[in-house]
N, C-alpha and C positions, 0 to 999 in steps of 0.2 A: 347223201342228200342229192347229189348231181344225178345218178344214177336212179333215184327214188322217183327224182320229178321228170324224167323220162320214161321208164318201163316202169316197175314193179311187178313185173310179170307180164304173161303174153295176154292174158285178159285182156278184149277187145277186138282181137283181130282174127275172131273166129266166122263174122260175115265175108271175109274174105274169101275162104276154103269154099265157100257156097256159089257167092258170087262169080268170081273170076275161076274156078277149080282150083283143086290144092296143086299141083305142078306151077303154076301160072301165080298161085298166092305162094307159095315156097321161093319160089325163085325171086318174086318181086321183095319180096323180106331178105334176100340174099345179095340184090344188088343194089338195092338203095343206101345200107351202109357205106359204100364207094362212093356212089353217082350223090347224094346228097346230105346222109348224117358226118362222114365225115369233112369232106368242102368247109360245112357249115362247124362243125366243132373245132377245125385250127386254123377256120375268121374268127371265130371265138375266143380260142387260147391265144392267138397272136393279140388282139385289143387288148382281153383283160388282161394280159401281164403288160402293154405300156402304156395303158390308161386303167389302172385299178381303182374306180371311182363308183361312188355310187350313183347310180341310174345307168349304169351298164351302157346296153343298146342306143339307151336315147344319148346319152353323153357321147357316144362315138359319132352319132350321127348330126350331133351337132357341133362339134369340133371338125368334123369334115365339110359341112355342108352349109352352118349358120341354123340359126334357130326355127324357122320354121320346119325344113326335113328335120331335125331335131324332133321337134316336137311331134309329126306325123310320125315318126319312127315310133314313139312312144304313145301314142294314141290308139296305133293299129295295135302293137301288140295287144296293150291293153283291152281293148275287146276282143281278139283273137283268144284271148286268156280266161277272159269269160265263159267263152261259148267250149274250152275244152277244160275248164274246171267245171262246168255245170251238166257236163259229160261223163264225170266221175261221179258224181252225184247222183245220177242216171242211173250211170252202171252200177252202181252202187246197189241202190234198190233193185233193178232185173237180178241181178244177184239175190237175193234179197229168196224173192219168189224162189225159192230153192227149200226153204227152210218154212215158208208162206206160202204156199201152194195157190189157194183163193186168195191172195190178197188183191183191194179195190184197189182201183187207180187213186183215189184220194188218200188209201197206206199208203200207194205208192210215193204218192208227192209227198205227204208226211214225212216218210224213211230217208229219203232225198234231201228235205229242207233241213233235216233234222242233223244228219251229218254236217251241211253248211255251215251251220250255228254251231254244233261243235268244232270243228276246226278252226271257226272266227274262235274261239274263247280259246283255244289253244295256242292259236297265236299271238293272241293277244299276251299269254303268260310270256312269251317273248322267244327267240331264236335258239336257245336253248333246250328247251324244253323240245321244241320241233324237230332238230337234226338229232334228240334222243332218242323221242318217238318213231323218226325215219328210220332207223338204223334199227330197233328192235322189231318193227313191223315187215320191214325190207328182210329179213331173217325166218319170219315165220312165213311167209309169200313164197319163198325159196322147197321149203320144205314137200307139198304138195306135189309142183311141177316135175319136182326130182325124182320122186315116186315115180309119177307116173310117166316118165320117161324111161324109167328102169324094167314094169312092169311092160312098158309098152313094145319097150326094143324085145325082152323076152317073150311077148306074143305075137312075134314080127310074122304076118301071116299075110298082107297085100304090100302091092306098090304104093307108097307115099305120092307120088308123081301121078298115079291116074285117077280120073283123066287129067291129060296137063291142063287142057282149057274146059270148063265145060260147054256141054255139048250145044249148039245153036249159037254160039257165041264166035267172033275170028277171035286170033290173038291179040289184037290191038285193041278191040273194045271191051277182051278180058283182063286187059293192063289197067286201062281207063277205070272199071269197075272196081277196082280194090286202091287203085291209087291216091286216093282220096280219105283211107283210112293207113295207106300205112306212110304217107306223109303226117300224119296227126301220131302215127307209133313212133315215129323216128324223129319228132319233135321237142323241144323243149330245152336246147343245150345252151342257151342265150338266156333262161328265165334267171337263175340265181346269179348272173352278174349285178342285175340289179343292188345285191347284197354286198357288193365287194368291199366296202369300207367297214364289214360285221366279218369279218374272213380274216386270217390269222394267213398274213404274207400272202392276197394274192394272186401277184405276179407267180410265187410257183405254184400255188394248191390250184390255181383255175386247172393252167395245161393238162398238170397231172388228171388229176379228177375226168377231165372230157377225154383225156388219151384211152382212160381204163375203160371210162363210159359206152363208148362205140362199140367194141367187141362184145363186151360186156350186154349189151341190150339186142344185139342181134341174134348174139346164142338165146338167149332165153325166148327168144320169139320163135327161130327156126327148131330147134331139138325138142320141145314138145309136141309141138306141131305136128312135127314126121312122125315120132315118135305114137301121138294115139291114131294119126291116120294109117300106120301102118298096122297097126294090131284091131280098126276096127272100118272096113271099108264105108263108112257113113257118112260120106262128106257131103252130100247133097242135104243132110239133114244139121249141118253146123250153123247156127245165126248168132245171134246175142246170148251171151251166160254159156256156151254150150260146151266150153270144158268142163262143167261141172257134172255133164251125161257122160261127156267123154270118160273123163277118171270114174264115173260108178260104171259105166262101162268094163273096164278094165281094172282095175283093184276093187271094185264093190260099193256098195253103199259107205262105207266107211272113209273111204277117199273121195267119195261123189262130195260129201260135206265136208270134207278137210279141202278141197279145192273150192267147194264153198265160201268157205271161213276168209282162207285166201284168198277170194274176188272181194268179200268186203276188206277187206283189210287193205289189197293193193290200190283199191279206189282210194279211202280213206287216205294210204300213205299218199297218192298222187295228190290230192286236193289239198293235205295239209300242208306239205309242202308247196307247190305251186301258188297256195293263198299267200304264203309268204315273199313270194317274190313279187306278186302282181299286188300287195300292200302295201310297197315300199316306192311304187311307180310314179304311184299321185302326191306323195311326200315330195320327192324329187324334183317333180315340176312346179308343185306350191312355192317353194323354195325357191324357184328362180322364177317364179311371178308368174306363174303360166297357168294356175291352175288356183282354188279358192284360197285363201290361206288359211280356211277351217280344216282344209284337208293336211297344214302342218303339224299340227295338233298329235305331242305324243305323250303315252301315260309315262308320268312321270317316276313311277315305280318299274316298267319293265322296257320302256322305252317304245314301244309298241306303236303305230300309228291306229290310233284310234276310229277315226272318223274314215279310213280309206277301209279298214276292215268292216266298220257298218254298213256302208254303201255298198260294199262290196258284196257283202252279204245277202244285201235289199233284193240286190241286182242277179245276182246267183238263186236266190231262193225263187223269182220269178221267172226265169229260165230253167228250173225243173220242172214244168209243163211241159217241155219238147220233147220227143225221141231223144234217143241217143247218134244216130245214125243223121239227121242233119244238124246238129252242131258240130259234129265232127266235121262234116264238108264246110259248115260256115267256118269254123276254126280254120280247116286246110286255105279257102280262099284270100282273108284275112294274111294270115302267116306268113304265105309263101311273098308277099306283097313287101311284110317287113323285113323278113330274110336279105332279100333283094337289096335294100335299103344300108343292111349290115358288108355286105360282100363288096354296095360302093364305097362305105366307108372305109373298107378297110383300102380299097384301090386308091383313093384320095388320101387316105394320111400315109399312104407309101410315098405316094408321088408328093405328098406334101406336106412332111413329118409336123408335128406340131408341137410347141415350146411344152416342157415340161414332160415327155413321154418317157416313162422309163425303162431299165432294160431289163431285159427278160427273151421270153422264147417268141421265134421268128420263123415263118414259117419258111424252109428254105427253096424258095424260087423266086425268082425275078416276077417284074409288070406280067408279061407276056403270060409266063407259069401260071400267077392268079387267075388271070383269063381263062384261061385254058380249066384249069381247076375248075372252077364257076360254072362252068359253060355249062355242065349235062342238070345243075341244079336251074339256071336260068329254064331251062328248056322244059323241067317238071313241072318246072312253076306255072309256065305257058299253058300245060297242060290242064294242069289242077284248075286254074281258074276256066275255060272250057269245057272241062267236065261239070263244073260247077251254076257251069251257064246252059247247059245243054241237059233240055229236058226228056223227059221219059219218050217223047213224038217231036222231037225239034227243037228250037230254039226256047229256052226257058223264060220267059218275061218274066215270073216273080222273082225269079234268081236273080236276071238282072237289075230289077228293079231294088230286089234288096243289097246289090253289089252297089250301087250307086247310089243308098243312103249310109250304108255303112264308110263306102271311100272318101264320099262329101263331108261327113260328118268329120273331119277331120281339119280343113280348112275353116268350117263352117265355126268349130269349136275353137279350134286357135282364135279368130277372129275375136269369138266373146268372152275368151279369159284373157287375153293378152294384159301385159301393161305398156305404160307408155316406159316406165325406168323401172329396172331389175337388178337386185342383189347383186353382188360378184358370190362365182361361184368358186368352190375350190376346185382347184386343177384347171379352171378353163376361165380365158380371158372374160373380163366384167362386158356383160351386154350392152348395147349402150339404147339407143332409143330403139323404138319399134321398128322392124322392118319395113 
């Protein structure tokens, strides 16, 4: 599952070969694992093994920080999570058009809303059911890329690397170009702590799970990669869906739709699981008074939060109107803000361990070490949000303007769910009045 609600396949990160050139999109999927999926995977394994709680993120950042960063921790993901589940939804249907040549944009939204709704009713049958269906969809996703990386290395006939950058472009605004989707590839290692109190032990199942994860999700994005750019010089024609030309490219029509099959299905597995972890978010803060307390509401048959999957739903099905291509950057913007959020937390509950943490795995370096570690993800971050602001001739004002209803909306919303007195919660000191 950890591994599902990250990659599921390279699906997605085929604007990037176009954009920024495949040398320039290779390499950036080669060193971001370093520079930022890992950093962020053992601040991850370090929290959830001595705070195994539910509401992950936000419980970290409120036991470092007090309840307000708390709750912004968990506000931003929460829409951050939005905008890249309703990205798979997306992909989903562009996908889709493979098998649906003419179809309308209103199949398209159709095909989109219509996956939503299933994976609400999926989840709803409860967490079971979902890490079964991860796991055998995660299996059949596999199959496809593995072909055609076999098929591909045997018609190894150009350089994967050219051009490194494409042409009109410097290097650095070839970086900037693709940066923005494979921070949204290399995302999501923090979504299933949410679930930690549905996890069988885990202080160890976190670490392990993210250790395997990182390697695990970066081969699968670089080896096919190179793999059909080297057996078919096309990279100036790769956008949205275009593994699917790619493999009939190279193994035929018959793998053209078996990689098909495979884009719907790795959407599918990403959304069904990621719904799962951003349903359990608004549970979490109802529960310590922060949020409606319709939203505590759970069926009493599967244990399911009810009311966070419908909303959730509402809200995902009205966001399948957009491209693909800017929720991914709204996601990236978003993200990188709550990431940030997690790497202090983890800096303050070193420096300021907190009653009750237990033990498990540590990440071995000192204050100084985390710093250090942090620093090149700080610095993506910087960037992400920049590229985010910065438009096609300059400075972006819609970007911005939508940066600063999105960031506000976070204060603005604390403000009108707050209470004045809050539950004790488990594992973390009882709240006492409002801040």
């Amino acid at each position: 599952m950890t591994y599902a609600v990250i990659c599921s396949g390279a699906y997605g990160l085929e604007s990037m070969v176009s954009s920024s050139g495949p040398g320039m999109a290779i390499l950036t999927l080669a060193v971001l694992p370093f520079i930022w999926a890992a950093p962020l995977s053992l601040a991850c394994s370090e929290l959830s093994a001595r705070f195994p709680v539910e509401g992950g993120y936000y419980r970290w950042a409120r036991l470092a920080f007090g309840e307000f960063v708390g709750y912004l921790a968990g506000w931003l993901t929460w829409l951050a999570i939005f905008a890249t589940n309703a990205s798979f939804a997306v992909l989903f249907a562009d996908y889709l058009r493979h098998f649906v040549p003419g179809m309308s944009w209103p199949g398209h939204f159709a095909a989109a809303a219509g996956l939503v709704w299933f994976t609400v009713y999926l989840n709803y049958r409860g967490i079971r059911l979902v890490g079964g269906a991860a796991v055998t969809l995660t299996v059949l996703i596999f199959l496809p890329f593995l072909a055609l990386t076999a098929m591909g290395v045997l018609q190894w006939k150009f350089d994967p690397f050219s051009p490194f950058v494409a042409p009109g472009k410097a290097a650095g605004a070839a970086f900037l170009e693709g940066l923005g989707i494979a921070i949204w590839l290399y995302s999501g290692f923090e979504k299933l702590t949410v679930n930690a109190e549905e996890v069988e032990n885990p202080s160890r199942s976190f670490p392990l799970a993210l250790a395997w994860a990182v390697p695990l999700v970066a081969l699968s994005y670089i080896i096919p990669t190179a793999a059909a750019l080297a057996a078919h010089n096309d990279w100036a024609d790769w956008g949205v869906a275009h593994f699917s030309d790619a493999a009939a490219a190279v193994g035929g029509p018959v793998l053209g739709a078996a990689m098909t099959a495979g884009g719907l299905a790795s959407n599918a597995c990403l959304l069904l699981v990621t719904v799962l972890g951003q349903s359990r978010l608004p549970v979490v803060l109802a529960e310590d008074g922060l949020f409606p307390d319709v939203f505590r509401r759970r069926d009493r048959r599967f244990g399911s939060p009810v009311t966070s999957l419908l909303v959730g739903g509402g809200v995902l099905t009205a966001l399948c109107f957009v491209p693909f291509a800017p929720l991914a950057g709204l996601f990236s913007m978003v993200q990188v803000m709550s990431y940030m959020l997690i790497y202090a937390s983890l800096l303050r509950l070193r420096a300021r361990p907190a009653a009750g943490a237990a033990a498990g795995f540590r990440i071995p370096l000192g204050r100084a070490g985390l710093v250090l570690m942090t620093a090149p993800s700080v610095a993506l971050a910087v960037l992400v949000i920049f590229q985010s602001l910065r438009g096609s001739e300059g400075f972006g004002w819609k970007a911005a303007g939508l940066a600063v209803a999105v960031f506000g909306s976070g204060p603005v919303s604390y403000l009108f769910f707050r209470k004045r007195t809050r539950p004790a919660v488990a594992g973390l000191p009882a709240a006492g009045p409002a801040e």
